[in-house]
C-alpha positions, 0 to 999 in steps of 0.5 A, a space after each residue: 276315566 276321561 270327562 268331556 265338557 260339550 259346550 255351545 259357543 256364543 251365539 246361536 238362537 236364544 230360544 232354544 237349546 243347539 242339538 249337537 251337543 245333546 247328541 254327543 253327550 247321550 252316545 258318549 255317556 251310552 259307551 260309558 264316557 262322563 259327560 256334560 254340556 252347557 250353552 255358552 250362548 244363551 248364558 251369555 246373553 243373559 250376562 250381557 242383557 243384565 242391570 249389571 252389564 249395562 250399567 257397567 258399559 253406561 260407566 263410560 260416556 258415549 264419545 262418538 258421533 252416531 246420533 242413534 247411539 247418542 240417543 241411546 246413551 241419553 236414555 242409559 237410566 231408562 235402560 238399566 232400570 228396564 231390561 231385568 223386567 223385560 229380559 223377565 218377560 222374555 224368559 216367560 217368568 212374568 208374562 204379566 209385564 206384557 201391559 207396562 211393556 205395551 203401554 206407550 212410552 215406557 220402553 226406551 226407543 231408539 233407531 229400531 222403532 223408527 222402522 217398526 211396523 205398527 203394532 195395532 195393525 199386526 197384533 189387533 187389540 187381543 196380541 198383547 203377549 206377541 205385541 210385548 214380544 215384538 216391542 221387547 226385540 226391538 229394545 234389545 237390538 237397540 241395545 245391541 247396536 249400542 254394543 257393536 258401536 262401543 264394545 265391538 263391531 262382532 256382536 249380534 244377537 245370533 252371532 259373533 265376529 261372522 264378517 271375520 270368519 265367513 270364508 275366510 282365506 287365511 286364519 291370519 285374518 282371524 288371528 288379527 282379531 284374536 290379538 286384540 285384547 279381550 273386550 266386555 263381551 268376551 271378558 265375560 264370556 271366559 269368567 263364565 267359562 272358568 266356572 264352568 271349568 271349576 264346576 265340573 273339572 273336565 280332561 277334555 271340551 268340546 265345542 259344536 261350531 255350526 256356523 261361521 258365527 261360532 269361530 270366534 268366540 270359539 277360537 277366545 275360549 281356546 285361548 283362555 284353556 290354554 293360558 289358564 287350563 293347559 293340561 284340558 284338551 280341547 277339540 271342535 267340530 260341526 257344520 263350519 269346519 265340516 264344510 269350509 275345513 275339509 281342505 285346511 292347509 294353515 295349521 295357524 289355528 291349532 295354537 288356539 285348538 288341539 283338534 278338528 273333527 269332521 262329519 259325525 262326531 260321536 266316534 271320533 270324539 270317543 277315540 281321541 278321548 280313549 286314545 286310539 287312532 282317530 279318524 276324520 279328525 285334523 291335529 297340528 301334525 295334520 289330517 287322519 282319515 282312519 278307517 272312516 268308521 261311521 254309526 247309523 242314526 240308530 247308534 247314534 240314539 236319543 239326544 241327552 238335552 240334560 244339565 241345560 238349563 231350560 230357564 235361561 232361553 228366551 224368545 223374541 218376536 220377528 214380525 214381518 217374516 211367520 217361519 223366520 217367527 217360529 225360529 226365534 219364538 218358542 223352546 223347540 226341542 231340535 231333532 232329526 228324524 233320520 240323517 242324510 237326505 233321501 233325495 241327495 241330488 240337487 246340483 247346488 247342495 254339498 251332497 259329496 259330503 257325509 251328512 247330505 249323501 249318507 242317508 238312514 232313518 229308523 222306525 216311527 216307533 223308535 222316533 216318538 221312543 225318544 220324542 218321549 224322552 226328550 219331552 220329559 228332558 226338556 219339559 217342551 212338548 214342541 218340536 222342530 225336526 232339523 233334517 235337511 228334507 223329511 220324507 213323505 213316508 217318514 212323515 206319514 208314519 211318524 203321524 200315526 205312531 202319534 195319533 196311535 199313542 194319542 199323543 199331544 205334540 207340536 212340530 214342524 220340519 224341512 220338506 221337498 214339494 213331493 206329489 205324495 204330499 197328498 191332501 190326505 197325507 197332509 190332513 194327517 200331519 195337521 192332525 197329529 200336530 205338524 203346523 208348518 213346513 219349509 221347502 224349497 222351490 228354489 228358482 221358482 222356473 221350470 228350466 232351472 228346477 230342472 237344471 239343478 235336478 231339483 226333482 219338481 216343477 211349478 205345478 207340482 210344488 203348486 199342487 203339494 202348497 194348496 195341500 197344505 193350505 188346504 190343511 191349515 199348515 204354514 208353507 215357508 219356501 226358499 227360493 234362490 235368484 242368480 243361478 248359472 245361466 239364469 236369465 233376467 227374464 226367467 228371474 222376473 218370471 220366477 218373481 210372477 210365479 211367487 207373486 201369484 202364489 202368496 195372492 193365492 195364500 199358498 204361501 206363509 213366508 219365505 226368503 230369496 237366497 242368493 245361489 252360491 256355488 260350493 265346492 262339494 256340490 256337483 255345481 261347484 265340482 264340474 261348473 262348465 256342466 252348468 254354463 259357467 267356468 270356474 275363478 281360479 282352481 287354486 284352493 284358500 290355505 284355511 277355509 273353502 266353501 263358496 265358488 267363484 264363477 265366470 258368466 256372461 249375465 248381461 245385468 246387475 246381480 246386486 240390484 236385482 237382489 234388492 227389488 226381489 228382497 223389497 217385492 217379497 217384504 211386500 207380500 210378507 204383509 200382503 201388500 203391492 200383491 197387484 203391483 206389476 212385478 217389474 215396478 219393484 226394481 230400479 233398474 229397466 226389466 223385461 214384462 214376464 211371460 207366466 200366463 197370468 193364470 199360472 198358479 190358479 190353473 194348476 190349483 183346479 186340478 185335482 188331488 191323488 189321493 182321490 183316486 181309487 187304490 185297492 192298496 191305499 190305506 183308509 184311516 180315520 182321525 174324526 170323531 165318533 159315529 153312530 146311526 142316525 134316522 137321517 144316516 150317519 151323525 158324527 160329532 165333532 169339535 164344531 158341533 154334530 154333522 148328520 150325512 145322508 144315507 141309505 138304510 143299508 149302508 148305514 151300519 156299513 159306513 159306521 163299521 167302516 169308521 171304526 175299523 178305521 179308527 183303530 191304528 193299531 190295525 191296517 184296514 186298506 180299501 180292498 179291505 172296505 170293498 170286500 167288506 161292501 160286497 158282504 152286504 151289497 150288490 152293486 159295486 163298492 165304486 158307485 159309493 165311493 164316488 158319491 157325494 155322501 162318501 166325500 163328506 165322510 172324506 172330508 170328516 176325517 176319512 183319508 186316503 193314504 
């Protein structure tokens, strides 16, 4: 029987373990095929931020100019002497390392520290581990500046030679860099390979590409099976070649790989490993489509996150940024709740492509069946659901089949600012341990949302914010500047309308994207829909992705980027949130039309899921209830609440929470009401809208 080893090529997030390979392992053993996996990327970085490492590339005098570089030379003994302790502390195996790492002047500092915020103001006098943290991130990218200038200009923590790879026209670009001989890092990278290869003997290996940042190093350690291992056969795929690969002519790089695979890759992966014809898979005779078989999210089943060791990831701190923080900090375990996504419409994204417009999802009983599983694997009970946007009704009922088991977890996930994001639905998923969410508002206009068939406006997305606000879960938006047709104006408008919202705390974080027209979006397939022509329809021989585009746009793209990216560094901080927005550029713009009220206008009106539904579904996620001589007391984690009420609708609201505490039952709100009619005479509606039932409501009564 054929083995595949799945690897992880360097380097993607240290903290935590990539899924894909997960995946693949727990469909492929489930048809019977022997299968391991390891990360490349996080046991490499541990090889590089070693005593060992360093002191071995400290060997050679720094010759250059680069002063900073030159500074860091100097401290080489600081260094080594250093970074097993704080690569220690990162890896959380001695937390207590936290107050030398503070103490002044124990680390070494270079450039990085010259631009850190000053930790007294970030971390107060009680973040010591975060604090540590920050200061031990700023250390290894010291480092790593180091090792881009003396070992090579394609190192970063999180990716690898992605200036060669990111849209690449012809693979001889790459090749150029693959003729090289192999430096320190990727020394390193093929001894750890070797031994992964003698370990475990494979017929196969596998290697997840997810991004640009991944080619390379994957392309190195092809090379080295086939010099060294000629008999293994070696395949790639995942997000890069799924969308820049599609339309490959070059054959260039199957001296470097056997085989490509496109979209989902458990089936095509067992057939090329049982010999029958593939399918969405390129070969250096050239692409198969095959029967185009595809498995549903429920084949594909739990991922497999076993033979990872969970040791080796290490966290590190981004201060200025919350959710870019929950990244980089914390041992996630990755997850998708369904595939595809349910909206499938936005004119920007590819959603021609399989994993966009393919959309499937399973019961919430079946998802926290493996979120138990995956727990037990990986001994983390924090989750990150990766899906490109999670439905209001998954995320509604994941939350009860939580609060339903009394179960403990962590999770966060990618949203789209639905209506249906009640403020109810949002105290749920508080409850039941959601603690931020990302969604896009894009362009941050009404024309534009509207445009690009994003589905929501301002008011909308201003609405589902104050909810989760209100619900104490972090809001990080994207937004994107530069989209056919867009304005100075509408973009200065956009920047009001964001400037307002992070006044109101709506917003935790976000980011500006600049808007990129791809070829399997319905921008990039039919661009004169959207005010714009098309640069050249002759595709690139190896990879295709982003668009070039003809407009007449009438002012400087790249300097307007720049006061967008300063404005929002700004209110990261909470800083300049009065500034008027035109002061953030260097170039001369027009003063917004947003009424300067926008935002608080739309945050006084009020929330859905306080209108009456006979068919709106009423659970309860408080604490107990009994009768009290004033009414109703309920005790909670704050201390005890007594609620007013009438004698005879005492029994009744205490009943009512208790049917309503039981999740294994449905109790609606014709339910409540037929109940009220048992034992009183005047309609239920005089006591639903009364005072005392709000306080019930907001005790944990909610209205789904």
């Amino acid at each position: 029987m054929s083995k595949i080893l799945l690897l992880t090529p360097p380097f993607v997030q240290p903290n935590t373990p990539y899924p894909a390979t997960a995946y693949l392992k727990g469909w492929l053993e489930h048809k019977g095929v022997a299968a391991v996996q390891a990360d490349l990327s996080v046991e490499l970085l541990g090889e590089i931020f070693s005593r060992q490492f360093l002191s071995d590339i400290f060997a050679e005098p720094y010759s250059g100019d680069d002063t900073n570089c030159q500074r860091i030379y100097s401290l080489r003994r600081e260094y080594i002497s250093t970074i097993d302790m704080v690569m220690s502390f990162l890896h959380g195996e001695d937390r207590a390392l936290a107050n030398l790492i503070c103490a002044p002047d124990w680390l070494p500092q270079a450039g990085r520290f010259e631009q850190m915020v000053d930790p007294s103001e970030v971390f107060g006098t009680m973040g010591l581990q975060d604090c540590a943290e920050y200061l031990s991130t700023l250390y290894l990218q010291d480092l790593s500046d180091y090792l881009r200038e003396v070992v090579t200009p394609n190192f970063e923590i999180v990716r690898y030679g992605e200036q060669i790879s990111a849209s690449v026209v012809e693979f001889s670009t790459i090749e150029q860099e693959l003729q090289k001989p192999l430096n320190a890092i990727e020394n390193r990278m093929c001894a750890l390979l070797r031994a992964k290869i003698e370990e475990h003997q494979p017929d196969w290996v596998g290697f997840t590409v997810p991004f640009p940042g991944n080619l390379l190093s994957t392309l190195r350690c092809g090379e080295y099976l086939k010099t060294n291992f000629p008999h293994i056969k070696t395949v790639m795929g995942g997000g890069y070649p799924t969308t820049e690969l599609r339309n490959m002519t070059d054959k260039e790089i199957f001296r470097y790989i056997d085989y490509i695979v496109l979209d989902d890759g458990e089936e095509a992966l067992l057939r090329l490993i049982e010999g029958r014809e593939p399918i969405h898979t390129y070969s250096a005779e050239g692409y198969t489509e095959g029967d185009g078989s595809t498995i549903t999210h429920s084949e594909r089943g739990c991922p497999d996150f076993g033979g990872l060791d969970m040791s080796r990831y290490f966290s590190l701190c981004e201060v200025t940024n919350p959710m870019h923080r929950l990244w980089s900090d914390g041992r996630w375990n990755k997850m998708f709740l369904a595939h595809g996504c349910y909206w499938a419409k936005c004119a920007f994204c590819d959603t021609t492509l399989d994993y966009i417009c393919r959309f499937e999802q399973v019961s919430a009983v079946q998802t926290v069946d493996w979120m138990e599983q995956v727990a037990q694997q990986t001994g983390s009970r924090s989750f990150h659901f990766v899906d490109e946007a999670a439905s209001p009704k998954i995320l509604k009922e994941l939350s009860l089949e939580l609060l339903r088991r009394g179960h403990r977890y962590t999770w966060w996930t990618n949203i789209r600012f639905e209506k249906a994001f009640t403020g109810d639905l949002c105290a749920l998923m508080a409850k039941a341990g959601c603690i931020a969410v990302s969604g896009g508002l894009e362009a941050a206009h009404d024309r534009l949302l509207a445009m690009v068939d994003k589905g929501i406006d301002i008011e909308q997305a201003t609405i589902v914010m104050r909810n989760f606000y209100y619900a104490g879960i972090m809001v990080h938006t994207y937004l994107m500047y530069g989209l056919p047709t867009e304005t100075l104006a509408e973009t200065i408008d956009a920047l009001e309308t964001v400037r307002q919202m992070f006044k109101a705390e709506l917003i935790g974080s976000a980011f500006w994207h600049r808007y990129a027209m791809t070829l399997h979006s319905r921008s990039g397939a039919s661009p004169e829909e959207f005010g714009v022509r098309r640069k050249g329809t002759v595709l690139n021989p190896f990879a295709n992705n982003e668009i070039a585009f003809a407009e007449n746009r009438g002012y400087n793209i790249e300097e307007v980027g720049e006061g967008l990216r300063l404005s929002l560094a700004n209110y990261l901080v909470g800083n300049g949130l009065d500034k008027p927005v035109g002061k953030w550029f260097n170039i001369k713009v027009p003063q917004p039309t947003v009424e300067p009220t926008l935002i608080t206008d739309h945050l006084i009106k009020p929330d859905s899921s306080r209108i009456y539904s006979d068919k709106a579904r009423i659970v309860w996620i408080g604490a107990d209830a009994v009768v009290c001589d004033k009414g109703v007391a309920i005790e909670g984690p704050s201390g005890r609440k007594e609620i007013k009420f009438n004698p005879e609708d005492r029994e009744f609201i205490v009943e009512v929470i208790r049917r309503c505490a039981d999740l294994d039952q449905v109790t609606r709100l014709e339910d409540i009401k037929a109940l009220y009619a048992e034992s009183h005479e005047e309609p239920f509606v005089v006591l639903y809208h009364s005072k005392s039932w709000d306080k019930v409501r907001a005790l944990g009564l909610l209205q789904l």
